[in-house]
N, C-alpha and C positions, 0 to 999 in steps of 0.2 A: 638384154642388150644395154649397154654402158651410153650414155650420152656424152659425148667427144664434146661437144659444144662449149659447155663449162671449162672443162681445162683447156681449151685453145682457149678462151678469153682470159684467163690468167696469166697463160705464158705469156699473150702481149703485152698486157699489161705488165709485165714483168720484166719485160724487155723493153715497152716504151720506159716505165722506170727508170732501169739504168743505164739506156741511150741519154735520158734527162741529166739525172747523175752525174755522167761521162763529161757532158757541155758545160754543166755547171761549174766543174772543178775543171776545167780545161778555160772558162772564162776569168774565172778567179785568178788560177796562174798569171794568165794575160795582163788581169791588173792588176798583180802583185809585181810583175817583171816591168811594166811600163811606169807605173804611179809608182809603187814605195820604194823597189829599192833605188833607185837614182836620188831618195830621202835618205839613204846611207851616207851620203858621200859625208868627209871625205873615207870611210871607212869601209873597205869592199866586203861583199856580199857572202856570206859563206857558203854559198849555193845549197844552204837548206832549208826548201820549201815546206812551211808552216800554213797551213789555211783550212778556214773551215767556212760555211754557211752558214751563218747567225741567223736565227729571230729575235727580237727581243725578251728578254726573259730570260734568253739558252747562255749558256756558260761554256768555254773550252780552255784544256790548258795543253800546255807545252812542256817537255823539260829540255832543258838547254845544260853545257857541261863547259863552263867558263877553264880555261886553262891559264896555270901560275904565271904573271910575269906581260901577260895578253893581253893587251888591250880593245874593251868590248863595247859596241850600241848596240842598245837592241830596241824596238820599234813596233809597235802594234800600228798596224795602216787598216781600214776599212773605207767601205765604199760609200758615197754620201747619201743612200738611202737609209742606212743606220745611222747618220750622226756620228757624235763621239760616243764612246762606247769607256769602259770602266776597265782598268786592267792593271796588275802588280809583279813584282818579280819577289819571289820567294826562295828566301833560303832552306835547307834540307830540314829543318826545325820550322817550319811556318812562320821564320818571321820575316815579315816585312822589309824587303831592302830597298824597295823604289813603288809608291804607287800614283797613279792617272786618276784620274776621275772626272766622270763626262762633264761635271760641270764647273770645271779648273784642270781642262786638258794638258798635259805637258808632251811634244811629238815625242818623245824621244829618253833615252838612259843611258849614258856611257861612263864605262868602270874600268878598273883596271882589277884584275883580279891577282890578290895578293898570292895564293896557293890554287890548288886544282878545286874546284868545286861542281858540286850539282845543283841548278837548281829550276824552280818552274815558273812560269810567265801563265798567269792566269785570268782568263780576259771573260769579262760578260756582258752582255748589253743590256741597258736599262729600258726597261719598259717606260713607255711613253701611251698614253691617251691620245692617239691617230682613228678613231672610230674602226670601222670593222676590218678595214685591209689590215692585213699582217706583211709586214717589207721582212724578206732575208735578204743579207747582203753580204760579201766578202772581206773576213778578218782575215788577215796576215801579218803573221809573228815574224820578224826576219833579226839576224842578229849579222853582222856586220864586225869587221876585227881591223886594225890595223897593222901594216905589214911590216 
């Protein structure tokens, strides 16, 4: 006879998981739609939501498809339990077109992109000496265009 016991405690736990999950990225939203993008202005929103939960250490990137002729911001917002955080926009060749750094923050990068391009917004946050608690906290990539 199989003991049920064990896989029911998984499945909740599996479900408390992505009930957690679920809240997390639903409060992110929250602060991405109230705090940064109203840091677009005056360049509206291109209602494509970028985010993720940081820890320090963790890394995430984005890619983004600047169109010819377009006028672009784009903006790395996180929440103040992270601080500043470290982040670049890169071209399809890894290089360098714009970068932050947590400690000579810039809010912000607006371009006008000459032709169509691709490229990627690559954000990480630095480890910091906070003793044992580990803070994650909400990055949001938003990129904003003029009309």
């Amino acid at each position: 006879m199989l003991n049920a016991r064990p896989v029911l405690v998984k499945t909740i736990l599996a479900g408390a998981f992505l009930m957690f999950a679920g809240a997390a990225n639903a409060q992110c939203r929250s602060f991405a739609k109230n705090k940064c993008v109203p840091e677009l202005a005056p360049f509206k929103f291109n209602e494509s939501f970028n985010a993720a939960q940081l820890a320090p250490g963790e890394e995430a990137e984005v890619k983004l498809t600047f169109y010819s002729g377009q006028e672009y911001r784009v903006k790395v917002c996180t929440h103040p339990i992270l601080g500043e955080v470290n982040w670049k926009l890169v071209d399809e060749n890894n290089k360098i077109v714009f970068e932050s750094l947590a400690d000579n923050p810039k809010p912000h990068f607006d371009l006008k992109a000459a032709s169509t391009v691709p490229m990627k917004v690559v954000v990480w946050v630095p480890t910091r000496d906070t003793g044992d608690m580990v803070h994650v906290g909400c990055v949001a990539i938003l990129m904003g265009f003029k009309e």
